[in-house]
PAVOVEX-72628 format. One record per residue (C-alpha): residue in three letters; x, y, z. Coordinates in steps of 0.25 Angstrom, whole numbers. Example, Ala and Ser with C-alpha at 12.3 -4.5 7.8 and 13.67 -1.06 7.14 Angstrom:
<nodes>
NODE residuo  east north    up
NODE     ala    49   -18    31
NODE     ser    55    -4    29
</nodes>
This chain:
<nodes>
NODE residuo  east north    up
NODE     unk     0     0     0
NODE     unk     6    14    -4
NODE     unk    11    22     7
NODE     unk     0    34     9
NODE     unk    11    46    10
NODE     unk    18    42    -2
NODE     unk     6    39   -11
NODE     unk     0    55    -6
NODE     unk    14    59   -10
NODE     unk    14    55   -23
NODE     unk     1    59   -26
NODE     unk     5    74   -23
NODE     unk    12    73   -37
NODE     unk    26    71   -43
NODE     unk    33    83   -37
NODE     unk    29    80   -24
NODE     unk    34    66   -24
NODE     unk    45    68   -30
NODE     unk    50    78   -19
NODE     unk    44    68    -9
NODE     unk    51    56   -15
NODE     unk    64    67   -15
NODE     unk    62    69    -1
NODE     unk    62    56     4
NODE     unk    70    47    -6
NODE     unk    72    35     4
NODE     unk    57    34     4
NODE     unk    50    22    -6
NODE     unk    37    25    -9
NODE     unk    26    16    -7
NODE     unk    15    17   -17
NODE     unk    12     2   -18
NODE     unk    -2    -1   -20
NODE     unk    -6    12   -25
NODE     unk   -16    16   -37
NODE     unk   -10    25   -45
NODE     unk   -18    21   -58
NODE     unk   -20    33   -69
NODE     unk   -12    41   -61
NODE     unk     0    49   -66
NODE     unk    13    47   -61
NODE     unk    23    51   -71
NODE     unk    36    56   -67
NODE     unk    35    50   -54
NODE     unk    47    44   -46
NODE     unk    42    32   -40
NODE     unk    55    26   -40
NODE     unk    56    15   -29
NODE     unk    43    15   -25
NODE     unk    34     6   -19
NODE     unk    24     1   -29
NODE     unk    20   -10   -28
NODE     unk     5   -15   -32
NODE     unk     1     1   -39
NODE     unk    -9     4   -48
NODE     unk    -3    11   -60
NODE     unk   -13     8   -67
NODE     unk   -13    18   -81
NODE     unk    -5    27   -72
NODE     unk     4    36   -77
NODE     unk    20    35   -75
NODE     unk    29    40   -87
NODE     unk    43    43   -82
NODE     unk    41    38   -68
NODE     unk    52    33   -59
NODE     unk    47    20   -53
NODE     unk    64    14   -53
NODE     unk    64     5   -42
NODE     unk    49     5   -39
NODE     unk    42    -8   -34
NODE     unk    30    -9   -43
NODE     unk    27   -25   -40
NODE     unk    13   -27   -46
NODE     unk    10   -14   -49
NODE     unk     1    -9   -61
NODE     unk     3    -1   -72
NODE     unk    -6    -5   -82
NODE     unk    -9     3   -93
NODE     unk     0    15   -84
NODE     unk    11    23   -93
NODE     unk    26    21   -88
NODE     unk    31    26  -100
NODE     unk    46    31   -96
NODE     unk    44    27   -81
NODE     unk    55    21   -76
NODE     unk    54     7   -69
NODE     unk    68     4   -67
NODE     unk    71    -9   -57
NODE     unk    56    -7   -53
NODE     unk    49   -20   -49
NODE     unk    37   -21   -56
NODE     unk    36   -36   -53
NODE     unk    22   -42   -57
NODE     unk    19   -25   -62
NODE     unk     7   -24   -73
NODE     unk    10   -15   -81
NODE     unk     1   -20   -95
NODE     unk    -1    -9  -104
NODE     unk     8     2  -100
NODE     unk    18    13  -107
NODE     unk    31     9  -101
NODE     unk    37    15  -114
NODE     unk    52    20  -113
NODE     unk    50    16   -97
NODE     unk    63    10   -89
NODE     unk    61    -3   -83
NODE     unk    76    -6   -81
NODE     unk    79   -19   -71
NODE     unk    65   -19   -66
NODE     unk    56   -31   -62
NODE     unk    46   -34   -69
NODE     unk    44   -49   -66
NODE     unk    27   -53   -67
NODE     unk    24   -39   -74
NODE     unk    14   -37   -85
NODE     unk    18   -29   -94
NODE     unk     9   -32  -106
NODE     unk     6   -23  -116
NODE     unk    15   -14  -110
NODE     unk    22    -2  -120
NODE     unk    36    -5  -116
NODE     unk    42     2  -129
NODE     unk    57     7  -126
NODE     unk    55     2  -111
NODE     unk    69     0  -104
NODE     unk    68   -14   -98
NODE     unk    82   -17   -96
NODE     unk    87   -29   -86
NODE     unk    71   -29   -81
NODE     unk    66   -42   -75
NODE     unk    52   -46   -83
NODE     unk    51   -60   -81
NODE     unk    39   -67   -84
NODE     unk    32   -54   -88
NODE     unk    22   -52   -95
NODE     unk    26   -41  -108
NODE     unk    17   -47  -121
NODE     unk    11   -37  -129
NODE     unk    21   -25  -123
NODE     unk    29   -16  -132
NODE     unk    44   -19  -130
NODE     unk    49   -10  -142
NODE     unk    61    -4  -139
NODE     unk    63    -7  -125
NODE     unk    76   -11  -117
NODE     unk    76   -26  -111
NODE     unk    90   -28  -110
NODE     unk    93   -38   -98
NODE     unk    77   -40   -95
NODE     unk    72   -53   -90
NODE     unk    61   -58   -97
NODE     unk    61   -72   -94
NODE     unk    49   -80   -96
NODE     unk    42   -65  -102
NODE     unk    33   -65  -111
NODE     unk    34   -57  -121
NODE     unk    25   -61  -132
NODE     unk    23   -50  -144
NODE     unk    31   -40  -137
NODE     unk    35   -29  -145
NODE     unk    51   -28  -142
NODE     unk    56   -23  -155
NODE     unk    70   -16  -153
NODE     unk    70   -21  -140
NODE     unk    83   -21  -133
NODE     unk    84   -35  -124
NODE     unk    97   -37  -125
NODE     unk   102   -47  -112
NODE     unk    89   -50  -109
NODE     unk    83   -63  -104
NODE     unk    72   -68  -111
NODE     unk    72   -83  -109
NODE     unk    59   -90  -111
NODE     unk    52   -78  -114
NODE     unk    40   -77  -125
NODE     unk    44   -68  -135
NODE     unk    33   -73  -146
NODE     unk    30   -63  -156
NODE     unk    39   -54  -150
NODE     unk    44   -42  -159
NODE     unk    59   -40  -156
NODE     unk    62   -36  -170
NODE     unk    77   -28  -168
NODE     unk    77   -32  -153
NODE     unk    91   -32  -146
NODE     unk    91   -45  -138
NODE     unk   108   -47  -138
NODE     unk   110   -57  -127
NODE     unk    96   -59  -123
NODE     unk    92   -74  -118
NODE     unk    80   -79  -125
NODE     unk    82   -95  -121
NODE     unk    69  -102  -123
NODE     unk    63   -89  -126
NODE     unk    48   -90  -135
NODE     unk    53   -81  -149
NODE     unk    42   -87  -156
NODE     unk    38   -77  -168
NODE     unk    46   -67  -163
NODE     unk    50   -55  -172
NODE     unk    64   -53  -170
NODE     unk    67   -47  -184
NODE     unk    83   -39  -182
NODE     unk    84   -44  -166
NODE     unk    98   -42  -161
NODE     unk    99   -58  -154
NODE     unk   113   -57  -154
NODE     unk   118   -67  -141
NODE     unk   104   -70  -137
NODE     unk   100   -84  -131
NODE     unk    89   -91  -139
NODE     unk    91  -105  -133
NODE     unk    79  -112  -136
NODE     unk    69   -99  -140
NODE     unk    57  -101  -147
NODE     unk    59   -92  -160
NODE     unk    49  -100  -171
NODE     unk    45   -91  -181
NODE     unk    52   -79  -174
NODE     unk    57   -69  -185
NODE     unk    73   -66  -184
NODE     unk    76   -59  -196
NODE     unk    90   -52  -197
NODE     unk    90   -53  -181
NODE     unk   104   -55  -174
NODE     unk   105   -70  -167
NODE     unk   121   -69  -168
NODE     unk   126   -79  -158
NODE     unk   113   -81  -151
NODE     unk   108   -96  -146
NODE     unk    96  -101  -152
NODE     unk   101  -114  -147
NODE     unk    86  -124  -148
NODE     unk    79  -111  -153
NODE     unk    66  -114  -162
NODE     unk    68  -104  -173
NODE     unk    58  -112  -183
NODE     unk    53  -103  -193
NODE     unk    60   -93  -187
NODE     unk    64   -79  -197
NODE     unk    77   -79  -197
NODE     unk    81   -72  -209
NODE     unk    93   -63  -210
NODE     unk    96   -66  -194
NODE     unk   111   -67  -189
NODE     unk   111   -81  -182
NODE     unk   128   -81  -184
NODE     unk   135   -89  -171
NODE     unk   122   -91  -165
NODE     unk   118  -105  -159
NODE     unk   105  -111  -165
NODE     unk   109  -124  -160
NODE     unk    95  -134  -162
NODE     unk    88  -123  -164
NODE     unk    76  -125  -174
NODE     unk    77  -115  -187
NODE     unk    66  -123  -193
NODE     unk    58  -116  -204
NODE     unk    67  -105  -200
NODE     unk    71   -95  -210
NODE     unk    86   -91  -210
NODE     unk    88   -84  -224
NODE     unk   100   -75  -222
NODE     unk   101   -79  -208
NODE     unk   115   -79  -203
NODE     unk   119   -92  -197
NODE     unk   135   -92  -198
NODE     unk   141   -98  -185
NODE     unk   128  -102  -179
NODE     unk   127  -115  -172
NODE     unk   117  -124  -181
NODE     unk   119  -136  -172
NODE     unk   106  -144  -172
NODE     unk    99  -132  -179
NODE     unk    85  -135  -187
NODE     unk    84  -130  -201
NODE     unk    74  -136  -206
NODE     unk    65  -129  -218
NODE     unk    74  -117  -213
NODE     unk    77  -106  -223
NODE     unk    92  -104  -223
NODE     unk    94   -97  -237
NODE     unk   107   -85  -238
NODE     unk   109   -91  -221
NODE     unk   123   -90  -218
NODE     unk   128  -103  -211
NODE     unk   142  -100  -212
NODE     unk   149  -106  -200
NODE     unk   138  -112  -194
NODE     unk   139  -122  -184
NODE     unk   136  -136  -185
NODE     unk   128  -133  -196
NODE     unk   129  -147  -201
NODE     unk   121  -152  -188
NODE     unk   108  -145  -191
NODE     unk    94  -153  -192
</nodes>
């Protein structure tokens, strides 16, 4: 419950609580609880504040300062965040469907169990955040700054992630299906066992990455960078990969049935085990490859 003193400060106006918040900078607000829905709060510094189980309900909070800010199962659906910034905030089991977090800074902040779906999260900096098993289908990813994030498990089915930067981070098991990470930079990024399954990928930068075992049927690759990445026991069957740069990558028993690889380029890759079957492999450069002679 919200400490009465605090929630009567606040609601004196942003000048006043930002000379109160001045004046006593050892104090942590406790607004847990409280309903602040339609209300306007842009501009505000509620950095490190209790806020646990608040209604933000279409508030508004464009550029606020919740850094540090405990925001376990709060609400902000349909609220604007846009520019807010949530750096190493907990927003553990958070909703926040349907809201602006446009160009907001969410930077090492837990976001374990939120619901972020249909959120616009175009040119959101998400860097080294922890979004394990949360829910993001449907949300607007363009632009925005993953690099380091935990997405284990996520599901991220149809998001919008084109020119993406996710470079490092850990996307093991997630469900990428239908994804668009056209000219997405995923450099060193772990995608073992991940679902890729019609994907757009068309010019991603994969160089390094770990697709051990990934799902990627019918996902399209054109002219996108695998270089030295593992597709070790991937399924690329039917698969686009026209043009892609695959050069000292390991596809060991990877499946490229039905795949198409015109252009591609192959040279130095491990083809140990690999399925070729009915796979389209005209102008592919081979030169080098490994254990080419042991493919099914």
């Amino acid at each position: 419950m919200a400490n009465p003193e605090h929630l009567a400060r606040l609601q004196q106006g942003a000048l006043r609580w930002k000379e109160w918040r001045s004046a006593n900078p050892h104090t942590i607000p406790d607004l847990s609880g409280a309903d602040f829905c339609r209300i306007d709060l842009s501009g505000f510094d509620l950095s490190n504040s209790n806020l646990q189980g608040t209604n933000f309900w279409e508030a508004r909070l464009e550029s606020a300062d919740l850094t540090g800010a405990i925001l376990h199962q709060a609400d902000f659906s349909h609220a604007d965040l846009s520019n807010a910034i949530f750096n190493q905030a907990q927003l553990v089991h958070a909703t926040l469907t349907w809201t602006d977090l446009t160009e907001a800074e969410l930077c090492d902040a837990n976001l374990v169990g939120a619901d972020l779906r249909y959120a616009n999260l175009r040119g959101t900096n998400l860097c080294r955040a922890n979004l394990i098993g949360t829910e993001i289908w449907g949300v607007n990813l363009q632009a925005a700054s993953l690099c380091g994030a935990d997405l284990q498990r996520t599901n991220l089915t149809g998001v919008v992630l084109i020119g993406a930067n996710l470079n490092d981070a850990n996307l093991d098991r997630a469900n990428l299906s239908q994804a668009e990470l056209s000219q997405a930079y995923l450099y060193r990024t772990s995608l073992h066992g991940a679902n890729l399954q019609e994907a757009i990928c068309t010019g991603a930068y994969l160089l390094n990455a770990n697709l051990g075992e990934a799902i990627l049927t019918n996902a399209t690759l054109t002219w996108a960078t695998l270089s030295l990445a593992n597709l070790g026991q991937a399924d690329l069957s039917g698969a686009n990969l026209r043009g892609a740069k695959l050069n000292r990558a390991n596809l060991s028993y990877a499946n490229l049935s039905h795949a198409n690889l015109r252009g591609a380029d192959l040279s130095k890759a491990n083809l140990t085990g690999v399925n070729f079957s009915s796979a389209e492999l005209r102008e592919a450069n081979l030169k080098h490859a490994k254990n080419l002679e042991h493919q099914s």
